[in-house]
C-alpha positions in Angstrom: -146.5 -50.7 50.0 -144.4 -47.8 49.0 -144.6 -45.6 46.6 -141.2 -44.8 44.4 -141.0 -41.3 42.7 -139.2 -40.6 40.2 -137.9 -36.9 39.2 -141.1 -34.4 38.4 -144.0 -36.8 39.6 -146.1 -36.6 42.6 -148.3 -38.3 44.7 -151.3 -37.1 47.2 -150.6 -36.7 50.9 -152.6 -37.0 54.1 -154.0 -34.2 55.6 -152.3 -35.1 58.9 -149.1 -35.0 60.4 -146.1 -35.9 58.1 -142.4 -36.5 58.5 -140.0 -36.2 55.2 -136.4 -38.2 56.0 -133.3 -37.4 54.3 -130.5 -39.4 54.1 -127.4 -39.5 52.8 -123.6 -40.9 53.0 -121.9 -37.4 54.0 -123.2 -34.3 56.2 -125.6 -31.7 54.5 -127.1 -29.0 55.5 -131.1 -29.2 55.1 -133.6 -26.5 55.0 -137.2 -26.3 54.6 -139.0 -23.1 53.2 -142.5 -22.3 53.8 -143.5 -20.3 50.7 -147.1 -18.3 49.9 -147.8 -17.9 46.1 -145.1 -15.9 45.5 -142.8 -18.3 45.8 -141.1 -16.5 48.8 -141.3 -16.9 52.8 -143.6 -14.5 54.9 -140.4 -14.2 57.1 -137.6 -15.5 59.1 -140.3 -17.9 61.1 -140.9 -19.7 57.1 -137.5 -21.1 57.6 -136.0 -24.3 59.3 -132.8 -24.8 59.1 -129.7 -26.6 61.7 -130.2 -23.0 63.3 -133.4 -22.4 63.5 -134.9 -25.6 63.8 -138.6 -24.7 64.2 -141.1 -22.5 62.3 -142.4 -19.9 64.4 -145.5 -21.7 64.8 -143.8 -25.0 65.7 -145.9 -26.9 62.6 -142.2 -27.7 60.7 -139.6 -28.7 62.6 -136.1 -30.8 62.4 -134.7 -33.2 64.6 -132.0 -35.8 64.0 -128.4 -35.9 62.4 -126.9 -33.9 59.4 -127.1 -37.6 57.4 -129.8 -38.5 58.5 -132.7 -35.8 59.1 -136.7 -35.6 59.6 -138.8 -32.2 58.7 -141.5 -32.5 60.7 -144.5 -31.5 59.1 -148.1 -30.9 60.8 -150.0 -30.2 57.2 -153.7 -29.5 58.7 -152.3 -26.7 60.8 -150.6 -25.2 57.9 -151.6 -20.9 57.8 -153.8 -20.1 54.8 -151.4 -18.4 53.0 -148.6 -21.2 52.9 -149.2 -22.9 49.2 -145.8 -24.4 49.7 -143.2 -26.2 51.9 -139.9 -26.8 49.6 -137.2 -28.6 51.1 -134.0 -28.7 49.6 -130.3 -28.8 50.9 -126.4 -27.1 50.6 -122.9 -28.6 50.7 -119.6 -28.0 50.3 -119.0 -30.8 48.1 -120.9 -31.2 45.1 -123.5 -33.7 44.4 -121.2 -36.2 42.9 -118.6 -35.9 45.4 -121.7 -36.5 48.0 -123.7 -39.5 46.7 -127.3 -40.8 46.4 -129.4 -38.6 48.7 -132.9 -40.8 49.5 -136.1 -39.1 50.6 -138.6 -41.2 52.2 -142.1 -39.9 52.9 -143.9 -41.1 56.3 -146.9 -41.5 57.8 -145.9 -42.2 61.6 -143.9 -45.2 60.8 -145.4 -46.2 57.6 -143.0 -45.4 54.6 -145.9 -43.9 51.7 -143.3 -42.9 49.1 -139.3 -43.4 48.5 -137.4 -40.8 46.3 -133.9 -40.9 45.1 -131.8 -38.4 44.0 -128.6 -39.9 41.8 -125.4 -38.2 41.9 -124.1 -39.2 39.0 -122.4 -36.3 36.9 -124.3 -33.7 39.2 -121.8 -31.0 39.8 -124.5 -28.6 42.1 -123.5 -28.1 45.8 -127.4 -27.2 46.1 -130.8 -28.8 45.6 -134.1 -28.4 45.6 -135.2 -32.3 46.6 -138.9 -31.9 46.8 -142.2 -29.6 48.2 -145.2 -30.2 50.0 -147.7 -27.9 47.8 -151.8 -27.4 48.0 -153.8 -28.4 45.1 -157.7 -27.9 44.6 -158.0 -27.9 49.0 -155.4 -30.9 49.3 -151.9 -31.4 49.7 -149.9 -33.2 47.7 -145.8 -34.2 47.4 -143.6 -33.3 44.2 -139.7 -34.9 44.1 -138.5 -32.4 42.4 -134.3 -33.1 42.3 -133.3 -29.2 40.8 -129.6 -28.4 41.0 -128.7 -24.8 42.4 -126.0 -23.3 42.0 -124.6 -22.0 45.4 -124.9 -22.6 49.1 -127.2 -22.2 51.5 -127.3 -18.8 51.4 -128.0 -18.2 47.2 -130.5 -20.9 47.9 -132.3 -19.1 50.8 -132.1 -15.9 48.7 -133.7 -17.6 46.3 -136.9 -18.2 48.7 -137.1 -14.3 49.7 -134.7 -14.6 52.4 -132.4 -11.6 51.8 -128.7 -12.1 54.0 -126.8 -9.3 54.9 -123.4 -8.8 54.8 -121.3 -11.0 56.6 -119.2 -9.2 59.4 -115.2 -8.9 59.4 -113.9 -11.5 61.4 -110.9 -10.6 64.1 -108.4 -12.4 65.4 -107.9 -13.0 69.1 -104.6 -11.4 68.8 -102.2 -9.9 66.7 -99.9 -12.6 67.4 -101.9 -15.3 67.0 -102.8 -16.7 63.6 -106.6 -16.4 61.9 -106.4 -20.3 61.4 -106.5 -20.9 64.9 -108.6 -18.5 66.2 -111.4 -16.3 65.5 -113.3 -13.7 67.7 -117.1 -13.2 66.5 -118.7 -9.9 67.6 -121.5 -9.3 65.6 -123.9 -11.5 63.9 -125.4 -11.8 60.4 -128.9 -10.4 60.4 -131.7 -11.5 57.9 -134.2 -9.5 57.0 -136.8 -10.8 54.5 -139.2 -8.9 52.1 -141.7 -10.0 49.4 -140.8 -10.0 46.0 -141.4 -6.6 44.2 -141.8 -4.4 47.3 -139.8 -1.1 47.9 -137.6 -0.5 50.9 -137.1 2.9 52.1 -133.7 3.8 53.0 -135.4 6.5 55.4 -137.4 4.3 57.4 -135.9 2.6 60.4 -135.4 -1.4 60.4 -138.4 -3.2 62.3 -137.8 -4.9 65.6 -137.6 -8.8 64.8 -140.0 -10.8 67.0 -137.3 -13.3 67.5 -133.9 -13.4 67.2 -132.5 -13.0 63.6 -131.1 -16.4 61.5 -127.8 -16.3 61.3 -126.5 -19.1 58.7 -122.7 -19.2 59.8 -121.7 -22.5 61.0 -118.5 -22.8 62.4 -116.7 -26.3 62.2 -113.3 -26.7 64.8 -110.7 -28.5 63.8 -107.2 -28.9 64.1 -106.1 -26.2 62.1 -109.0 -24.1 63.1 -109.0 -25.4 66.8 -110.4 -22.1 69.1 -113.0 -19.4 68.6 -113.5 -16.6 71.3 -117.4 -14.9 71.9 -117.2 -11.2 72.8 -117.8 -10.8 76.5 -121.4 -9.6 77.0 -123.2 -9.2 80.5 -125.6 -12.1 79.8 -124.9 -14.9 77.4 -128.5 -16.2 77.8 -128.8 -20.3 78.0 -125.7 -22.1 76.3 -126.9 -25.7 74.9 -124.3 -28.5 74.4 -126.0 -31.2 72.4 -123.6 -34.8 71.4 -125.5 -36.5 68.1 -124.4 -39.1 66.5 -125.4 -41.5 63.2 -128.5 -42.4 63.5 -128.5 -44.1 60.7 -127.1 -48.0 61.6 -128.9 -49.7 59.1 -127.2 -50.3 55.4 -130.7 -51.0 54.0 -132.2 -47.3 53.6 -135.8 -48.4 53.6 -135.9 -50.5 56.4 -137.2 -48.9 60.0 -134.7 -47.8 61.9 -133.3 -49.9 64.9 -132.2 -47.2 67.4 -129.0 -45.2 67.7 -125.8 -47.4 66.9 -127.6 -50.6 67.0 -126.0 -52.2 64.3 -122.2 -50.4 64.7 -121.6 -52.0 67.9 -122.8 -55.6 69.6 -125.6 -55.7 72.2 -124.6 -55.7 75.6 -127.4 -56.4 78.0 -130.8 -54.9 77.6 -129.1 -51.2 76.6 -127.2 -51.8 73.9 -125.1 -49.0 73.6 -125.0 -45.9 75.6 -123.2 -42.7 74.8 -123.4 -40.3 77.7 -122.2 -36.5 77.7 -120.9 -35.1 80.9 -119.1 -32.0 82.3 -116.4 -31.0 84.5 -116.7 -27.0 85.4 -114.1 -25.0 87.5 -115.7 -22.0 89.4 -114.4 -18.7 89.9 -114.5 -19.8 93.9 -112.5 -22.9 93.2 -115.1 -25.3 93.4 -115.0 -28.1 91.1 -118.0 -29.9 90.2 -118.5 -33.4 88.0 -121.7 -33.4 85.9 -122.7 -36.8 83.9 -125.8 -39.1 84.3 -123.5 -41.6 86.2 -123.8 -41.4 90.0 -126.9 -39.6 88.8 -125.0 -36.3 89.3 -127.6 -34.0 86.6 -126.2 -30.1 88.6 -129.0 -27.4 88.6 -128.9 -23.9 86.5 -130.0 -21.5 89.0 -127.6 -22.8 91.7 -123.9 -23.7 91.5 -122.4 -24.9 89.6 -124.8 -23.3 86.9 -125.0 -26.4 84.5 -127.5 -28.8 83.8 -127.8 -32.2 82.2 -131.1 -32.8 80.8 -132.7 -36.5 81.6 -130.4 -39.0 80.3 -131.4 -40.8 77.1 -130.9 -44.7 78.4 -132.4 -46.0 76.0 -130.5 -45.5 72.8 -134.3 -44.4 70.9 -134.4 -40.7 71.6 -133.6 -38.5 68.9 -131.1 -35.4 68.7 -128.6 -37.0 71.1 -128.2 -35.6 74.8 -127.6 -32.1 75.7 -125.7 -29.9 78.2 -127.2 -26.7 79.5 -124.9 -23.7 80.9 -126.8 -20.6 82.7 -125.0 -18.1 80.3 -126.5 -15.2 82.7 -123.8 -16.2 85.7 -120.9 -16.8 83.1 -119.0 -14.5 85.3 -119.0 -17.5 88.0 -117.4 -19.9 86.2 -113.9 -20.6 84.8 -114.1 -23.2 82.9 -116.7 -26.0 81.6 -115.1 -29.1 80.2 -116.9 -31.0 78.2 -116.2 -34.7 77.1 -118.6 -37.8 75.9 -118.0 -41.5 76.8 -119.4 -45.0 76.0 -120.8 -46.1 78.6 -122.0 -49.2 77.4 -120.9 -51.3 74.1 -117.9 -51.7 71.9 -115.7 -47.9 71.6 -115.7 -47.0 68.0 -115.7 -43.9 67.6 -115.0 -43.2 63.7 -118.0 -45.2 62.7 -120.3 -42.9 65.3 -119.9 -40.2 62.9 -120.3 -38.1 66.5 -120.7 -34.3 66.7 -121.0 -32.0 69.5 -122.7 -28.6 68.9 -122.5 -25.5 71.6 -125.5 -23.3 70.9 -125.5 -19.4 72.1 -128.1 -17.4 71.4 -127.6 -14.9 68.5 -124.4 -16.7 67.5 -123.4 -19.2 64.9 -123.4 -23.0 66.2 -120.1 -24.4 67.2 -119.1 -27.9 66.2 -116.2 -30.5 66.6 -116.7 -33.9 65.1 -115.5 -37.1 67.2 -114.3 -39.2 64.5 -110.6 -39.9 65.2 -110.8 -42.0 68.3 -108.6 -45.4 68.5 -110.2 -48.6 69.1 -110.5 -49.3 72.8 -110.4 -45.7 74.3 -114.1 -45.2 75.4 -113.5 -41.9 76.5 -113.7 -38.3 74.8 -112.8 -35.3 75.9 -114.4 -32.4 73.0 -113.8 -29.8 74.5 -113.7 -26.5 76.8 -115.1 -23.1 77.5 -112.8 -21.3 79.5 -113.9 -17.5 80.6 -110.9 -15.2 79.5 -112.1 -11.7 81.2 -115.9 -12.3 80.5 -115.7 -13.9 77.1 -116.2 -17.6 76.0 -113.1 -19.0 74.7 -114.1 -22.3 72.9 -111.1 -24.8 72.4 -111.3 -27.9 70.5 -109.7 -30.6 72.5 -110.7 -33.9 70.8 -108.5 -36.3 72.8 -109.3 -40.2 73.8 -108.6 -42.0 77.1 -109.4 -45.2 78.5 -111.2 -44.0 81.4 -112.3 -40.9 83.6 -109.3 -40.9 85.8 -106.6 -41.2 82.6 -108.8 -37.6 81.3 -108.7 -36.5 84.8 -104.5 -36.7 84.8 -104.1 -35.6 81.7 -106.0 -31.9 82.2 -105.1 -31.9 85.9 -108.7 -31.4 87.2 -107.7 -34.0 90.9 -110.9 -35.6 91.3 -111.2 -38.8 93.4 -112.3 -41.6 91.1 -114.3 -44.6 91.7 -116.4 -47.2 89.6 -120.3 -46.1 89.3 -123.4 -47.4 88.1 -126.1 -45.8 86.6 
């Protein structure tokens, strides 16, 4: 059986791999710190966050949805100077406004201890939930529950991790409004220093051994429906990934059944089956369809320079399906279009609690949430990157259809349609 924590207690853990789940009824943003006695991180690598979502060594790690997340923990391989692993989380909404937040503590898929963290009259839009911590040559797990005041960045300041300024946005144009576009062309550096140590204003910065954090996220959405990246001569690989709730299950304890398995009926052996796919415009004119159906997966380092990873069929996979774009040959495409649909199972897309992501290196992710489709429109088209003059201009599209060939009409793209099979 479980253990239940209360606030301030703890409980021994197994020097072996762990996973800590978070759950709760709205989208936070979760972080885990690794901390030496200090109480601070080493460096950027201590921190894993929906940005960074490994610790330079790989032994933390995140995967899963922004309700419903794992931090990965391999203790035993832990460095020497680590005492601590605090994990905690930011919103824009306070606690109350949020809900209950439940930890659970797992051994592979044994459950050894449940936590609860109860939003009544909590006003904090940050908190510390819990840490991992050494004691006498063992590990051990405190719930901790400590409001901070703050977002993520206060909170990460908090842990050592110093954030520099944040860069002036621009528009795209002077004649277009800042709500409905924005042009990033720098990003937020982090540089990180133990407590009590000097910094010379003499000496140059060091050379980061990976790329710096950057904790922007930026959210599309209707009234902020378009962001533009800089034109640079190699964007580096550009990820797509389409998560949804993973979450299906009312009963927070119980094991989880598999994505969506309880929002929509079975149908045959699948259940149901989201599936992200691609339409992409080349500079050339060629016009190519991407999506596991027709088994049509592309290639990177060949036309048309975007690649479907292996399609999830079975609905178990965590972190959702992703899109790759070969951001070094940007300057061959036009336009990538990207849009999810339901391949099998009941459409319902406002209890998927969906959300695509576009990762580029060195830049904040980009997200659109899929939660305003109708009943019976299986189809989604997110969104595009067209190539204005070298740079990435991301639109929000957020539209449903009934089918490829009613998307296909409505965005004039004249491909020849025909039913498929996977």
């Amino acid at each position: 059986m479980s253990q239940t924590l209360v606030a301030g207690a703890n409980a021994p853990l197994p020097n072996d791999n762990i996973s800590i789940r978070i759950l709760s009824q709205n989208a936070i943003d979760c972080a885990a710190y690794r901390l030496t006695s200090s109480g601070k991180v080493r460096g950027d690598g201590d921190m894993v966050f929906y940005g960074q979502t490994r610790s330079d060594d790989g032994s933390v790690s995140f995967r899963g949805h922004d309700s419903d997340g794992f931090f990965d923990i391999n203790l035993p391989a832990q460095p020497a100077s680590i005492e601590k692993i605090a994990l905690a989380f930011s919103s824009g909404q306070t606690l109350s406004q949020l809900g209950d937040v439940d930890i659970q503590v797992l051994q592979g898929s044994q459950v050894l201890m449940t936590c609860q963290l109860s939003s009544a009259g909590r006003n904090e839009k940050a908190i510390i939930l819990a840490e991992c911590y050494r004691r006498q040559g063992s590990w051990k797990f405190r719930f901790i529950a400590q409001g901070f005041e703050g977002g993520l960045k206060p909170l990460s300041e908090h842990f050592g991790v110093e954030i520099a300024d944040e860069a002036p946005v621009q528009n795209q144009s002077q004649n277009q409004p800042q709500s409905q576009s924005q042009s990033i062309n720098t990003q937020r550096p982090i540089n990180t220093q133990k407590a009590g140590s000097a910094s010379q204003a003499s000496a140059p910065p060091p050379i980061p051994t990976s790329p710096s954090i950057n904790l922007s996220k930026i959210t599309l959405t209707k009234n902020q429906s378009s962001i533009n990246l800089k034109k640079r001569d190699d964007f580096g690989k550009i990820s797509v990934n389409l998560d949804w709730n993973q979450r299906p299950n009312t009963d927070k304890t119980a094991p989880k059944k598999g994505l969506l398995g309880d929002l929509f009926k079975q149908h045959g052996k699948g259940g149901i089956d989201l599936d992200v796919g691609a339409m992409i415009h080349l500079k050339n004119g060629e016009k190519t369809l991407i999506q596991a159906l027709g088994n049509r997966f592309g290639s990177l380092q060949s036309a048309p320079y975007v690649l479907l990873r292996a399609d999830d069929r079975t609905g178990q996979v965590s972190g959702g399906e992703w899109l790759d774009i070969n951001g070094q040959q940007w300057s061959q495409i036009e336009e990538v279009f990207i849009f999810a649909f339901i391949y099998e199972g009941a459409p319902n897309w406002a209890q998927t609690d969906g959300v695509a992501t576009i990762h580029v290196p060195e830049q904040p992710p980009i997200e659109t949430r899929l939660t305003e489709g109708a009943g019976n429109l299986p189809m989604c088209a997110i969104a595009r990157l067209v190539n204005q003059q070298g740079s990435i201009n991301v639109e929000r599209i957020n539209q449903y259809f009934k089918g490829h060939q009613e998307m296909d009409k409505a965005f004039n793209w004249g491909f020849s349609w025909k039913r498929g099979h996977k």
